[in-house]
C-alpha positions as a Python dict, from the first residue, in 0.01 Angstrom:
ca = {
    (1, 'X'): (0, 0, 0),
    (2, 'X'): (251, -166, -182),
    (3, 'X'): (275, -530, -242),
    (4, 'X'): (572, -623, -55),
    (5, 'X'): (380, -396, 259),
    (6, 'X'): (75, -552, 194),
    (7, 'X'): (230, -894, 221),
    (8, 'X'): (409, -839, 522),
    (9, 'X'): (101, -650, 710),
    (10, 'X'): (-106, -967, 608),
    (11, 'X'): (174, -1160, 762),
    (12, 'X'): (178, -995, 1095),
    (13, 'X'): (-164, -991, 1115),
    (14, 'X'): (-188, -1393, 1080),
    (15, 'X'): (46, -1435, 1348),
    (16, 'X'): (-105, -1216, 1575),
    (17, 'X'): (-428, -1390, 1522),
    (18, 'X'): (-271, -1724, 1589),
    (19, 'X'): (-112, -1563, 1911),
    (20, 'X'): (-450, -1426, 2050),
    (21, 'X'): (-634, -1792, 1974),
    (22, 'X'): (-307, -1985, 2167),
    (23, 'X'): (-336, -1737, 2439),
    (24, 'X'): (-727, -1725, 2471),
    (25, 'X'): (-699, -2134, 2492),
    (26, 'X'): (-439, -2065, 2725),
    (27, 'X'): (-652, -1784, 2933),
    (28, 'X'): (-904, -2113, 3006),
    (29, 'X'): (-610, -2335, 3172),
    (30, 'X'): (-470, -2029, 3406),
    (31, 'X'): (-540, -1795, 3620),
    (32, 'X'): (-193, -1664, 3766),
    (33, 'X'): (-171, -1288, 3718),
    (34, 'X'): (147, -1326, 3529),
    (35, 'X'): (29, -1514, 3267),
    (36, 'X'): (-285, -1286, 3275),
    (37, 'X'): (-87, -1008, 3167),
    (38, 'X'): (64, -1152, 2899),
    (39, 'X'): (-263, -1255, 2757),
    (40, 'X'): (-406, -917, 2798),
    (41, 'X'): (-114, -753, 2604),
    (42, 'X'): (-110, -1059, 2293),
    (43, 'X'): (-471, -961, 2261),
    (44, 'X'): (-414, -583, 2246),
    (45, 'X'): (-172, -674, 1986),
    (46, 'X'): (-410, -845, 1820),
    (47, 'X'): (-661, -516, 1860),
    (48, 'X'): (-407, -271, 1739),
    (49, 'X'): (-344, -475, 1415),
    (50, 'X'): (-708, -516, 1347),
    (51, 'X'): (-687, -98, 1404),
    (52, 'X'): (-406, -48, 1198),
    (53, 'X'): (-596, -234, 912),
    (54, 'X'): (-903, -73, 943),
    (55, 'X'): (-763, 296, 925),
    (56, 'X'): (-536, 152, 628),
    (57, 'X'): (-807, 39, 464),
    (58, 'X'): (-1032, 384, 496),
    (59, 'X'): (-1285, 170, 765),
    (60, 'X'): (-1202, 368, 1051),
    (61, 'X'): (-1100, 714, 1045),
    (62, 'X'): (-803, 787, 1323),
    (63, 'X'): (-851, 1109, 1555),
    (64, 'X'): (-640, 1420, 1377),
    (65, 'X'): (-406, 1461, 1660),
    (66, 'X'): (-50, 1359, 1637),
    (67, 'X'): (-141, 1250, 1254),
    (68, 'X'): (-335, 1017, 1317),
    (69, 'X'): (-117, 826, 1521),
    (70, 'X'): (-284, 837, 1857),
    (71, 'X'): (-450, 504, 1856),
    (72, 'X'): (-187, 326, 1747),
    (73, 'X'): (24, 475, 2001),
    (74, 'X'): (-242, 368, 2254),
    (75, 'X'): (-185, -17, 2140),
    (76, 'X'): (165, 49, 2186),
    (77, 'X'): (199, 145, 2546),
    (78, 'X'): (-72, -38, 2622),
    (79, 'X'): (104, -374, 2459),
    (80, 'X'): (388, -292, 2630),
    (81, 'X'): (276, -216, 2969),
    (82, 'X'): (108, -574, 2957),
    (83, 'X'): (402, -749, 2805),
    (84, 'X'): (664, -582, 3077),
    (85, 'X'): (416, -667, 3372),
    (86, 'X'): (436, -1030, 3393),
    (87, 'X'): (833, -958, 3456),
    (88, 'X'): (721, -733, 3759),
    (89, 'X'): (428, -971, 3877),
    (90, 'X'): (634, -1312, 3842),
}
């Protein structure tokens, strides 16, 4: 990885992990299924980046198929489906 990636990976990462410690504090204080859903897809944001750095950093091997993209892609939908729901639910 470059520097400049490597900066802004670290970046995203921080945030994320601020975002998923917000919204577990916030999981404690709620329980409407709107706001569940939003928590469930800041967390999966939080798992794909954790991913994304492991199989950057040669931890954790990603399946062959679609070059290697398939978990990600999985954080992806899965992110998004949980991040559009709360629209839906509310």
């Amino acid at each position: 990885m470059f520097d400049g990636q490597l900066l802004f990976f670290a970046l995203k990462v921080l945030l994320t992990t601020v975002a998923s410690f917000c919204a577990i504090l916030l999981l404690n204080k709620t329980r409407d299924s709107s706001c569940l859903c939003f928590i469930a897809g800041i967390i999966i944001d939080y798992a794909g980046q954790i991913y994304t750095l492991l199989v950057k950093l040669k931890v954790f091997f990603s399946p062959a198929t679609l070059d290697g993209k398939t978990g990600k892609l999985l954080f992806i939908i899965l992110e998004s489906f949980f991040s559009f729901a709360p629209i839906c639910l509310f």
